[in-house]
C-alpha positions in Angstrom: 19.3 -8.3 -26.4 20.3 -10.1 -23.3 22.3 -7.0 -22.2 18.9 -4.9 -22.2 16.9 -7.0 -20.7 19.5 -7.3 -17.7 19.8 -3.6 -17.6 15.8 -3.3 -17.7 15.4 -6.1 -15.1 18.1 -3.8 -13.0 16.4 -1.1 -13.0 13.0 -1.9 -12.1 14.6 -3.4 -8.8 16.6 -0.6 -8.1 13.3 2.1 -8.5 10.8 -0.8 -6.3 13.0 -1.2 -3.8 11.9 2.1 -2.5 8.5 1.5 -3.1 8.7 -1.9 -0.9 11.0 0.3 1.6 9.3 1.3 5.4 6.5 2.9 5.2 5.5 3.1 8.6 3.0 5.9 9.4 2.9 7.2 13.1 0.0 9.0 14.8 -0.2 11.0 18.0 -3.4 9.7 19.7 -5.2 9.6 23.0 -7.2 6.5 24.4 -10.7 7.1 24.8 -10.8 4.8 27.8 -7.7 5.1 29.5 -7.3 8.8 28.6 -3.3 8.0 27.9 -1.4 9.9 24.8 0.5 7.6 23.0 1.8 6.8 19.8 0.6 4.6 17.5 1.0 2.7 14.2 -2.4 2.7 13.0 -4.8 5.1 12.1 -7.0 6.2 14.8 -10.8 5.1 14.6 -12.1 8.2 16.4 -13.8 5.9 18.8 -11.4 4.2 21.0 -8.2 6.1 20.0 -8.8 10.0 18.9 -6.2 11.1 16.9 -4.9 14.6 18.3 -3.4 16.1 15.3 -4.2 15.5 11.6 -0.1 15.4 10.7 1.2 12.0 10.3 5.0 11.2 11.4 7.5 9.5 9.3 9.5 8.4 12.1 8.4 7.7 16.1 10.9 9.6 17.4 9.4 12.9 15.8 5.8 11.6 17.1 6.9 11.6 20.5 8.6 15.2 20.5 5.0 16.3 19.2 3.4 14.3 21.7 5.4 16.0 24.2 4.7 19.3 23.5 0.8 18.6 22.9 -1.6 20.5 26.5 -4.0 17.2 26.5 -0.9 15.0 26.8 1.2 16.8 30.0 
C-alpha cells in the first residue's frame, strides 16, 4: 500500500512539473506612442501597444528574428 501511494505521489510530480514549467508567452508589438517595435511579455491591449502579428513566440529570441524581418519595424 505504502509502495503505491509512493509510486502515485511520484508520478503526479513528475507529469506537473511541466505543467508549473516556463510558460512565458512573447509578442511582437509596436508602441502606440513611441512608435518603437519591441518585444514584450504581455499581451498587447490594442491601445497603447498593437500587437503586429497574431503568432505568439515561445522563446524571445524567435520574437526578435520576427521582429526583424517585420516592414513597420526597419
Amino acid at each position: 500500500m505504502v509502495r503505491q501511494i509512493a509510486i502515485m505521489v511520484a508520478l503526479v510530480i513528475q507529469f506537473s512539473g511541466s505543467a508549473f514549467g516556463d510558460t512565458a508567452q512573447y509578442w511582437v508589438a509596436k508602441d502606440a506612442v513611441s512608435k518603437q517595435c519591441e518585444v514584450v511579455t504581455k499581451k498587447p491591449d490594442g491601445t497603447l501597444v498593437i500587437a503586429l502579428s497574431k503568432a505568439t513566440y515561445k522563446t524571445e529570441a524567435e520574437a526578435k528574428d520576427v521582429l526583424k524581418k517585420l516592414p513597420d519595424c526597419k
